[in-house]
ROVEX-190429 format. One line per field, with one value per residue: x, y, z of N, C-alpha, C in turn; residue number from 0. Coordinates in steps of 0.001 Angstrom, whole numbers. Each point is the difference from the previous one (the first is absolute). Example, Ala and Ser with C-alpha at 12.3 -4.5 7.8 and 13.67 -1.06 7.14 Angstrom:
<rs>
nc1: [13190 -350];
nc2: [-5690 1050];
nc3: [7800 -720];
cac1: [-890 820];
cac2: [1190 1190];
cac3: [0 60];
cc1: [900 -770];
cc2: [1200 1090];
cc3: [0 730];
pos: [0 1];
</rs>
This chain:
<rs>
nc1: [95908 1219 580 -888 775 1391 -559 -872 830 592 -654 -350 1138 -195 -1053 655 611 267 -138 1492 -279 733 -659 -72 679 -11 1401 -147 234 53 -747 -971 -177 1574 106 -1080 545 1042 -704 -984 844 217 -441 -120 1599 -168 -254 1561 156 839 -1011 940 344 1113 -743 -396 675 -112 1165 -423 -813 1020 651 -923 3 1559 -101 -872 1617 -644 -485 840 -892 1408 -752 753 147 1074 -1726 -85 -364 838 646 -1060 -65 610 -692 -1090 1556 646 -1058 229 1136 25 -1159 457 1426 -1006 -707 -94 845 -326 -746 372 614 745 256 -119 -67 -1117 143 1533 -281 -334 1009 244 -1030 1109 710 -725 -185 1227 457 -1494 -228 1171 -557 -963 -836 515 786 1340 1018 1132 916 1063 950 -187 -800 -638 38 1119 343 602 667 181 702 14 366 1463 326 -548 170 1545 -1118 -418 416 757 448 658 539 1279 677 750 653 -587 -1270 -516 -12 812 854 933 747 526 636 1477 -882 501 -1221 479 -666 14 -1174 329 476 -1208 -1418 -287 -750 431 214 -314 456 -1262 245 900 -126 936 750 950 1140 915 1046 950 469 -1491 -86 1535 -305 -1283 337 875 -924 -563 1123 -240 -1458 -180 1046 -37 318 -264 -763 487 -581 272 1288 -168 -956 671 787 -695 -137 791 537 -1023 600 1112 -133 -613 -142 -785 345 -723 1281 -279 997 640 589 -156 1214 51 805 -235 -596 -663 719 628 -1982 -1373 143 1009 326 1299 -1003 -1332 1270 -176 -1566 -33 -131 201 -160 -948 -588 -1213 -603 -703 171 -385 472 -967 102 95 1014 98 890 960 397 1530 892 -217 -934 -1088 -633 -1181 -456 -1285 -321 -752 474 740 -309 913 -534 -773 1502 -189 730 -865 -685 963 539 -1212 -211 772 -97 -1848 913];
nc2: [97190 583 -1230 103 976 -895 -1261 -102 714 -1097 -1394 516 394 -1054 -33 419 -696 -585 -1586 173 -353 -719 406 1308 -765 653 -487 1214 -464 -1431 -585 -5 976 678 -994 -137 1456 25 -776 798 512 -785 -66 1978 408 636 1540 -414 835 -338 854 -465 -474 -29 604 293 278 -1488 147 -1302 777 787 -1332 53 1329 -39 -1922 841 423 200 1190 -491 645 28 255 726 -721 1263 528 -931 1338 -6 1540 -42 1207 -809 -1044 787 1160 -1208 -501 1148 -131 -1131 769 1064 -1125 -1313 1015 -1130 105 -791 454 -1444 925 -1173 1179 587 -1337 163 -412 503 583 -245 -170 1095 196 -103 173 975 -443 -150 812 880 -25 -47 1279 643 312 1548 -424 -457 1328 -654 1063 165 1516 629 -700 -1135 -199 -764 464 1123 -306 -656 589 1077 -1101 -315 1482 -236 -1115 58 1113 -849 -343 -318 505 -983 1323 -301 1267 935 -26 1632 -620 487 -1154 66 1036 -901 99 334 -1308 -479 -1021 -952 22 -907 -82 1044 201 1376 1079 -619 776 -1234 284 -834 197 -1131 994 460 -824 234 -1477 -809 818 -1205 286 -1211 169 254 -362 302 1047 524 693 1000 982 49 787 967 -6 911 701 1011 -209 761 -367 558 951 998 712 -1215 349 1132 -178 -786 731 1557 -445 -702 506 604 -1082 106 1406 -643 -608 427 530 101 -342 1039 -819 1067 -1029 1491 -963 -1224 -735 216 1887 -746 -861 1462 26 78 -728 1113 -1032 45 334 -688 -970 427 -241 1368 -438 -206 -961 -270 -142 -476 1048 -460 1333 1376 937 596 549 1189 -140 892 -1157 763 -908 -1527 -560 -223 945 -324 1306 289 318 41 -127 -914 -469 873 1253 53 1042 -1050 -655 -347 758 -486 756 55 -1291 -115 1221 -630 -1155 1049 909];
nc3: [89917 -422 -241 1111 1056 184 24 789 542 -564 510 1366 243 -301 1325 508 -345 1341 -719 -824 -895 1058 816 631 839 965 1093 1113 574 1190 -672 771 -9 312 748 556 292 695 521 6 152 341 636 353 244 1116 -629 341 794 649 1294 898 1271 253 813 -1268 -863 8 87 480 465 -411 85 975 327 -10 519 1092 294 1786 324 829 633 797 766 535 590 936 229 -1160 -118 -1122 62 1169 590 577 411 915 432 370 31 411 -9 666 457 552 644 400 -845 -530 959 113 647 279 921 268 65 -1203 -644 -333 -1553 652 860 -1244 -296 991 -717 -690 1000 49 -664 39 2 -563 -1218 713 548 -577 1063 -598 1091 -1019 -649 89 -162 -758 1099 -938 -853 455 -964 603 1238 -543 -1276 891 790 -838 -735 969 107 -1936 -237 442 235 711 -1273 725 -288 -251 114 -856 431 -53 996 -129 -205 -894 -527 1109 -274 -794 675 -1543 -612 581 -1205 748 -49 -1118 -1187 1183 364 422 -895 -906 -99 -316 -797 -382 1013 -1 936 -874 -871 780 893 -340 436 -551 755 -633 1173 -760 829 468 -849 -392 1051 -380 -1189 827 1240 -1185 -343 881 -388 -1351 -353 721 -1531 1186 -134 384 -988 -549 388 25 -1461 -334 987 -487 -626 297 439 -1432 -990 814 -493 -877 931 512 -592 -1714 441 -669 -874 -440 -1169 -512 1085 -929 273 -1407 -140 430 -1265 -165 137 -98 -1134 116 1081 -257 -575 18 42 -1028 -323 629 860 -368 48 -796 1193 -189 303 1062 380 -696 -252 746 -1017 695 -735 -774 336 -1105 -665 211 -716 1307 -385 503 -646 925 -942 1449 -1008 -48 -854 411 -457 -760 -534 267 130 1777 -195 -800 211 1056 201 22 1133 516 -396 100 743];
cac1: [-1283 -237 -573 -1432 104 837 -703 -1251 580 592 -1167 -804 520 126 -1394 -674 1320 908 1155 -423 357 1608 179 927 -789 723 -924 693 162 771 705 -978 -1269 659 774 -1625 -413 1142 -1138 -1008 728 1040 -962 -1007 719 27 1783 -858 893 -386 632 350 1073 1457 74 -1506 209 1303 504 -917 -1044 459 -79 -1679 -781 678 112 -1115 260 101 1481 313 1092 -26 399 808 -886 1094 -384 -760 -1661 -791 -66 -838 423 1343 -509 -983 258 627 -1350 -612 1186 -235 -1334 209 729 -633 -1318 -887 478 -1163 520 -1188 39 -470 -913 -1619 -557 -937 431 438 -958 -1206 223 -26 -1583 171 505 -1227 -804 914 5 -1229 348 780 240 -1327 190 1117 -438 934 590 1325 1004 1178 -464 657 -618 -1443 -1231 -834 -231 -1403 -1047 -419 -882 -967 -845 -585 -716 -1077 -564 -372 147 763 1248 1226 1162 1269 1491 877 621 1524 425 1135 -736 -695 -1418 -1024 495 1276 1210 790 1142 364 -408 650 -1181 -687 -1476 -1304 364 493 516 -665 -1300 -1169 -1503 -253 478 -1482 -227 -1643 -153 550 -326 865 1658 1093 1569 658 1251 723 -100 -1010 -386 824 -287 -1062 120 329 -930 -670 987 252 -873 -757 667 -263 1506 -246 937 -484 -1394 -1022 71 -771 -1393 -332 -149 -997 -1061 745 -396 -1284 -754 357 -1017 -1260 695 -1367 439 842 1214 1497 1549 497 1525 952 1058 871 1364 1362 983 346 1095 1518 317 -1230 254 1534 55 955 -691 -303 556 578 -1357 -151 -1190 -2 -1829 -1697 -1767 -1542 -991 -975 -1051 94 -82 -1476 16 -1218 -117 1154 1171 691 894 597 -285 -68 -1006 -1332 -1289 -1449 -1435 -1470 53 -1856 -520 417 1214 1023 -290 -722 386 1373 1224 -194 -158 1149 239 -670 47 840 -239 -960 469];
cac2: [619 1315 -104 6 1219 559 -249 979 912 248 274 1146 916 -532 -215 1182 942 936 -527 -152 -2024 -368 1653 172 -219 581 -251 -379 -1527 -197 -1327 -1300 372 146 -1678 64 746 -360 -1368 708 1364 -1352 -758 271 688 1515 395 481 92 85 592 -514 299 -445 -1034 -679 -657 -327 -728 -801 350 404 -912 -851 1060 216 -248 -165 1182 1386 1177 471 1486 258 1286 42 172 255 -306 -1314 -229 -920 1268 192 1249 195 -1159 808 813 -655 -810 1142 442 -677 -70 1615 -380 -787 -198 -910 -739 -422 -161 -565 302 -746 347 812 -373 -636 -1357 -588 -320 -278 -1271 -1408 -702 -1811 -591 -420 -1083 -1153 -298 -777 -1545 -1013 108 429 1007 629 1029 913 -615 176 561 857 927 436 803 492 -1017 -1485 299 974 -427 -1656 364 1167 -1271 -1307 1035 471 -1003 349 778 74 -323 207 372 -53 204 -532 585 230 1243 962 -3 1508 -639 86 1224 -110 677 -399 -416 -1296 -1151 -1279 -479 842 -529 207 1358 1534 939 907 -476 -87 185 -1770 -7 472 -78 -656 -1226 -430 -237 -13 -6 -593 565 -635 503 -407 -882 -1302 -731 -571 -1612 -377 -482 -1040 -1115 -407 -966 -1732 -605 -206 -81 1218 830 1878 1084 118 671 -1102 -350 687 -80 -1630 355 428 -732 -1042 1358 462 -1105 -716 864 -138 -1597 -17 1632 -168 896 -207 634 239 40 216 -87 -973 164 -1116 1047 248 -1093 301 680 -214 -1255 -264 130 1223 1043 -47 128 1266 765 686 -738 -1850 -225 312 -1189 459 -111 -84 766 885 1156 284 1597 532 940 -537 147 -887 -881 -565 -1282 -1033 459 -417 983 6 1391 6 999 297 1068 1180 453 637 1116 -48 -1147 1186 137 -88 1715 499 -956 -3 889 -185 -763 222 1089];
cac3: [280 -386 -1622 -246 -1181 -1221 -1096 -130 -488 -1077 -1292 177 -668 -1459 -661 47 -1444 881 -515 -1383 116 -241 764 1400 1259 631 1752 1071 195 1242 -462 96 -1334 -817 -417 -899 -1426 -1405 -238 -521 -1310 -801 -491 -1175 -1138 464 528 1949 740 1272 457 1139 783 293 1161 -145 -976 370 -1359 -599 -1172 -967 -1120 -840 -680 -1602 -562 -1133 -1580 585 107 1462 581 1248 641 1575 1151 994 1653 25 -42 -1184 -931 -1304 -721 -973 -1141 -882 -914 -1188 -773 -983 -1209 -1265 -811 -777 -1491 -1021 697 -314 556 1470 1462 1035 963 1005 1459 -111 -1275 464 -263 1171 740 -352 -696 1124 -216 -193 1068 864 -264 309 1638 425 -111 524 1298 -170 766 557 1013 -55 -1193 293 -867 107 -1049 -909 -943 795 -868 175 976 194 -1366 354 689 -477 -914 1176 800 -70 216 1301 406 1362 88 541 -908 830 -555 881 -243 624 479 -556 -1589 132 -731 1110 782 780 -1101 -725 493 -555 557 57 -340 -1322 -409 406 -60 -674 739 -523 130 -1179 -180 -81 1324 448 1091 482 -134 1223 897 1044 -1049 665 -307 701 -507 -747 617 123 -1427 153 925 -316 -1433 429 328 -857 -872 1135 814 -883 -1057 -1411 -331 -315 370 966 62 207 1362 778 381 385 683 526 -804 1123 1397 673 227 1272 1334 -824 -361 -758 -572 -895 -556 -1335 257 -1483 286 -1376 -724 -6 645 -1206 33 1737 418 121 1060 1077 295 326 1263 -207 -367 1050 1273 -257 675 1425 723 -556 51 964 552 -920 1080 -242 17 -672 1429 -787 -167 -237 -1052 -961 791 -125 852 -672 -632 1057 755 -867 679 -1053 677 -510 -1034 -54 -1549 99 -1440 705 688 1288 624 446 -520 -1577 -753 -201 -1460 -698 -561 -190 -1299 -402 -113];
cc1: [-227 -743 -1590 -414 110 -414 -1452 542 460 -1251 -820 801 141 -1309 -597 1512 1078 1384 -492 924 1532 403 1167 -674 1145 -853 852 -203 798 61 -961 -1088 990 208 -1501 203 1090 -347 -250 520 767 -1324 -1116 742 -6 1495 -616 1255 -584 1591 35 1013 928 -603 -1379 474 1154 545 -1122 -984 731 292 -989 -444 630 -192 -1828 -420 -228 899 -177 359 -361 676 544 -1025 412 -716 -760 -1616 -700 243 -1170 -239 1169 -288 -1298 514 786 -999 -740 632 -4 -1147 421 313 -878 -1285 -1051 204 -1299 704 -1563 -139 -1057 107 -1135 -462 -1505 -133 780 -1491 -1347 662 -190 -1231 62 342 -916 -1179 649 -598 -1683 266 731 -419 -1696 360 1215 -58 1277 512 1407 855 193 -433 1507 -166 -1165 -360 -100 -990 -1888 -1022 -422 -1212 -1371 -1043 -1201 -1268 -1310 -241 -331 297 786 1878 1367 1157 1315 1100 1154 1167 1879 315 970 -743 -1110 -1695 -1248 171 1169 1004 773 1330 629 -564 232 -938 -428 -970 -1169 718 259 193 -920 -1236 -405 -1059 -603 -114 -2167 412 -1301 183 727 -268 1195 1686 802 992 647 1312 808 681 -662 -257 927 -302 -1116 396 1198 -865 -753 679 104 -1019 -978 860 -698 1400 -561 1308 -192 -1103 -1116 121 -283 -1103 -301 319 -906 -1105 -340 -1054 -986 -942 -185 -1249 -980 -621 -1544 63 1023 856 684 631 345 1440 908 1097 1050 1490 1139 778 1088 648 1137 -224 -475 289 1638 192 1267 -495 -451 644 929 -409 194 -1441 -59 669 -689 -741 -510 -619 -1107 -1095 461 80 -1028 217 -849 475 1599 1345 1252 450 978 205 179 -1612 -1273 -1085 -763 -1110 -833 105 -1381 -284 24 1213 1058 267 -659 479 859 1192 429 -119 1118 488 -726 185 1862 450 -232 295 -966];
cc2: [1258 -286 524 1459 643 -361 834 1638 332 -427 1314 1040 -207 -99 2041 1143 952 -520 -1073 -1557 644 1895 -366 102 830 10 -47 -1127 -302 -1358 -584 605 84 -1534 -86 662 -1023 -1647 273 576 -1474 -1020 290 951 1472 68 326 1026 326 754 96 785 -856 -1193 -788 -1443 -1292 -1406 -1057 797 1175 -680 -475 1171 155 -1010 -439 1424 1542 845 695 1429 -80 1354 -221 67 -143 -338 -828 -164 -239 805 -190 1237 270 -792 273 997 -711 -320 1151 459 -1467 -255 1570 -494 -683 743 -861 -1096 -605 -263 -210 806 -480 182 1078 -251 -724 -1337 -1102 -670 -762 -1488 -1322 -239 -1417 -378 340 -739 -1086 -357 -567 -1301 -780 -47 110 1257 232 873 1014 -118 1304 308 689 1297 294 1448 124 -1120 -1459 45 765 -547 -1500 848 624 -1411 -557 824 18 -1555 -337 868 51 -431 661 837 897 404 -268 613 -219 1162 912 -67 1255 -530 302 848 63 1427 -819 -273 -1056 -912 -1471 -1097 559 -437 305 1887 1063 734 1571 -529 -497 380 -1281 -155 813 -140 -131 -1429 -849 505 312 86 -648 746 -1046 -37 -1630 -1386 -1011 116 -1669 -1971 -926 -1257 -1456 -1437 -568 -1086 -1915 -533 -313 -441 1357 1224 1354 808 1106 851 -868 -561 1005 75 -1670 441 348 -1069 -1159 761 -166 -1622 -524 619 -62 -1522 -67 729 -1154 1133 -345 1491 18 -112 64 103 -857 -310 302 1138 30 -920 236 1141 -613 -1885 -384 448 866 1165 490 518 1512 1625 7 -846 -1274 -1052 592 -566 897 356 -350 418 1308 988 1202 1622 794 1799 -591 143 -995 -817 -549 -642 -962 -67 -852 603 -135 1162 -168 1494 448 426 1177 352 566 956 7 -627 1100 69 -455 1053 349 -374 376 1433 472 -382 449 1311 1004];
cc3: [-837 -1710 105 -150 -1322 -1495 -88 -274 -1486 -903 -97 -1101 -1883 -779 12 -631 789 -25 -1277 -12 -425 427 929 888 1645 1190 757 1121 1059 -909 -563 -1433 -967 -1350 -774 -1259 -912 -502 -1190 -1578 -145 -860 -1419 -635 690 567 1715 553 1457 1020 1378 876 251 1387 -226 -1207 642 -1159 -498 -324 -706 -903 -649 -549 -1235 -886 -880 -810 217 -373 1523 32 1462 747 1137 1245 887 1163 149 207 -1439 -1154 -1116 -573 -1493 -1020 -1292 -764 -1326 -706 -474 -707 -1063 -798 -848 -1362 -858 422 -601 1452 1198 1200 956 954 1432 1331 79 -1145 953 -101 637 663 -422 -757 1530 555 -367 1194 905 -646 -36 1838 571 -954 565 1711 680 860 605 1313 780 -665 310 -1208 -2 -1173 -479 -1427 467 -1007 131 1456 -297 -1422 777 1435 29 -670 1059 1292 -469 333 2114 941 1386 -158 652 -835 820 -1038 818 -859 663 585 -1000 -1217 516 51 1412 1099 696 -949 -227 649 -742 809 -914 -705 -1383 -282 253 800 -1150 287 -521 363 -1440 148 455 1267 904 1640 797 227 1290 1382 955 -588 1024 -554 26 -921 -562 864 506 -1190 -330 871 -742 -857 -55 189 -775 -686 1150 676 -891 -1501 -854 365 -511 109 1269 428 -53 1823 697 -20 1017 1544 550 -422 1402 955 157 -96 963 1136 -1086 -591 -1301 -1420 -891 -257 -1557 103 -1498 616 -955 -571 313 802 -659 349 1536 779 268 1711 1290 341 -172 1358 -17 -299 1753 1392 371 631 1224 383 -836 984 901 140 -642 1328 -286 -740 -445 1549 -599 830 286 -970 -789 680 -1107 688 -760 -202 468 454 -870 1033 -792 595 -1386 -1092 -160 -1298 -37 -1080 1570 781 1173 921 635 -610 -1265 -431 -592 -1194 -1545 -961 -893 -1147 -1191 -714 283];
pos: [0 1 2 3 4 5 6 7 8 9 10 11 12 13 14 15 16 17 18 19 20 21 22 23 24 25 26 27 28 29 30 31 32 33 34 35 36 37 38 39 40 41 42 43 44 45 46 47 48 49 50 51 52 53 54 55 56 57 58 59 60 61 62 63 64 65 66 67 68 69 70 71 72 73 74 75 76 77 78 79 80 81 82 83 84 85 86 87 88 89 90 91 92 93 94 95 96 97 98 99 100 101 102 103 104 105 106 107 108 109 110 111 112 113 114 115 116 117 118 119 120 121 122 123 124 125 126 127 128 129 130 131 132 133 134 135 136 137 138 139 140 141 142 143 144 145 146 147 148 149 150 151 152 153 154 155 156 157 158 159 160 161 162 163 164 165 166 167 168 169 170 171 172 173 174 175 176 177 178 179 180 181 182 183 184 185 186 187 188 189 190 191 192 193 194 195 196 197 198 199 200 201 202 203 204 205 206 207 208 209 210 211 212 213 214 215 216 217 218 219 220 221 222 223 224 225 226 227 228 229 230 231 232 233 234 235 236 237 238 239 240 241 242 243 244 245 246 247 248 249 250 251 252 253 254 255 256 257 258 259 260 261 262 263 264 265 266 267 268 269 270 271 272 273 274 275 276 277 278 279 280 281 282 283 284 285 286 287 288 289 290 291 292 293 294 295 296 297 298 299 300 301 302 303 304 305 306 307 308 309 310 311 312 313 314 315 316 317 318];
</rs>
C-alpha cells in the first residue's frame, strides 16, 4: 500500500528539483514505507538509506531491504515505544553529512496525504456511496489524505481511527507497545484530528486473534494492523447493516510468520489466548488500557486539545 505514497512523493520531489535523478534518498521508517522506498531507489537507480529501531526492524524484512540494495541504520530501542526521537536525530546527521540528500518526511510531508486521492476514487468507483471509512493511524496520510477526498464528496461520512494502546496519536502516553504498524510516539502534522469521528484503542492481542481470523474465514494473509482495523471495521458493520463500510488494510502477513502466525510465539504472550469481544468498551475520556483491552470514544472532530485529558498530551509533545 505504501508504494502509493512513496511513488507520488518521489515523483513530486524530482519534478520540482528537491531530488536529483540517481540522488539520496533518507527515511525514518517501521517497515512498511520503508520496503516502498527501497522498490522504488531499485528500480529507478536512488541511493536510499533508511533508519529504524532494533524492535521495529525483524530479520525477513532486513533481508528484503538489503537485498533491494538499502543501507539500514538501526538504533536501540530499550523501552520499546519505536525511538523515534533517536531515529530523527540519526536522519539529521545523515542529511548534515550529504546535504543534497531528500528526505520524504512522511509524517508532515503533505503529499503523504494527497497521493491517497487515488484510493478514494478507488473506493466511489468500486463501492458508489461511502458511509464509513475505517483505518489505521500512524503517519496520518492513508487514513486522513483518503478521508479529507471522500468528506468533500460525502459530507455526512463516518471516519473511524483505530489506533494501540501507549501510542501518543490520541492522548495516550508514551510506552512499550506490542502492536507495530500503526501508531507513535510523536505527533505528525499528517495526523488531522478534525477529520475523526470516533478512535478505537485495540491492544495487541485481539489484534493478534483478529488477524488470525482474517486468514480462516476470509483467506486474507494480513498482518496484524490490517486485523485490527477488520475488527473495528467488523464492529461497526454489524451495528450499521445499511451503512457502506470500507476498511484500509495496509499490511500483508509474510513479515509476521516467525511471530503473529507462529503459535510458539504466541503461546508465550501473557494473556494469550484471547476471545474477541464483541463489542469495544466506550469511554467517556482518555483511559489507557492493555494489550488485552479493545476501547473506543466518540472523538467528534475535535483537535486534541479539546478532548478531556488530551491537553495534557498534546501540550506535551508540542512543547
Amino acid at each position: 500500500m505504501k508504494l502509493i505514497p512513496a511513488r507520488f512523493m518521489i515523483a513530486r520531489a524530482l519534478a520540482s528539483g528537491y531530488l536529483s535523478s540517481g540522488g539520496h534518498i533518507v527515511e525514518t521508517t517501521s517497515g512498511t514505507f520503508g520496503l516502498a522506498l527501497a522498490m522504488i531507489a531499485a528500480a529507478q537507480g536512488y541511493r536510499l538509506t533508511l533508519i529504524s529501531a532494533d524492535t521495529l526492524i525483524d530479520r525477513t524484512l532486513r533481508c528484503r531491504l538489503e537485498l533491494l540494495g538499502a543501507r539500514l541504520e538501526v538504533v536501540d530501542d530499550p523501552d520499546g515505544s519505536g525511538a523515534q526521537s533517536r531515529r530523527l536525530e540519526r536522519l539529521q546527521a545523515v542529511r548534515e553529512k550529504d546535504a543534497g540528500t531528500f528526505w520524504p518526511a512522511q509524517y508532515d510531508n503533505p503529499d503523504n496525504c494527497y497521493a491517497y486521492g487515488r484510493l478514494a476514487e478507488w473506493f466511489v468507483r468500486q463501492v458508489g456511496q461511502v458511509d464509513c471509512l475505517v483505518g489505521c493511524a500512524g503517519s496520518g496520510g492513508s487514513l486522513c489524505g483518503t478521508a479529507a477526498i471522500l468528506r468533500e464528496v460525502f459530507p455526512e461520512l463516518v471516519v473511524i481511527a483505530v489506533d494501540t494502546p501507549r501510542s501518543v496519536l490520541f492522548g495516550h502516553p508514551p510506552g512499550q507497545r506490542l502492536l507495530r504498524g500503526l501508531g507513535n510516539s510523536i505527533l505528525p502534522r499528517n495526523l488531522d484530528h478534525r477529520l475523526i469521528d470516533e478512535i478505537h484503542w485495540v491492544g495487541a492481542l485481539p489484534a493478534f486473534a483478529a488477524t488470525h481470523q482474517l486468514c480462516r474465514d476470509h483467506a486474507l494473509f494480513m498482518g496484524p494492523t490490517s486485523g485490527a482495523a477488520a475488527l473495528v471495521a467488523q464492529w461497526y458493520a454489524r451495528h450499521r447493516a445499511g451503512a457502506m463500510t470500507v476498511v484500509i488494510l495496509p499490511d500483508e502477513g509474510f513479515r509476521y510468520q516467525e511471530t503473529v502466525f507462529n503459535h510458539n510465539w504466541l503461546a508465550a504472550l501473557n494473556g494469550w489466548p484471547v476471545a474477541i469481544a464483541d463489542a469495544p468498551a466506550t469511554l467517556e475520556k482518555i483511559v489507557p488500557g492493555g494489550e488485552g483491552t479493545w476501547t473506543r470514544m466518540i472523538w467528534g472532530r475535535r483537535v486534541l486539545e479539546e478532548v478531556p485529558s488530551g491537553g495534557e498530551t498534546a501540550r506535551r509533545l508540542r512543547g
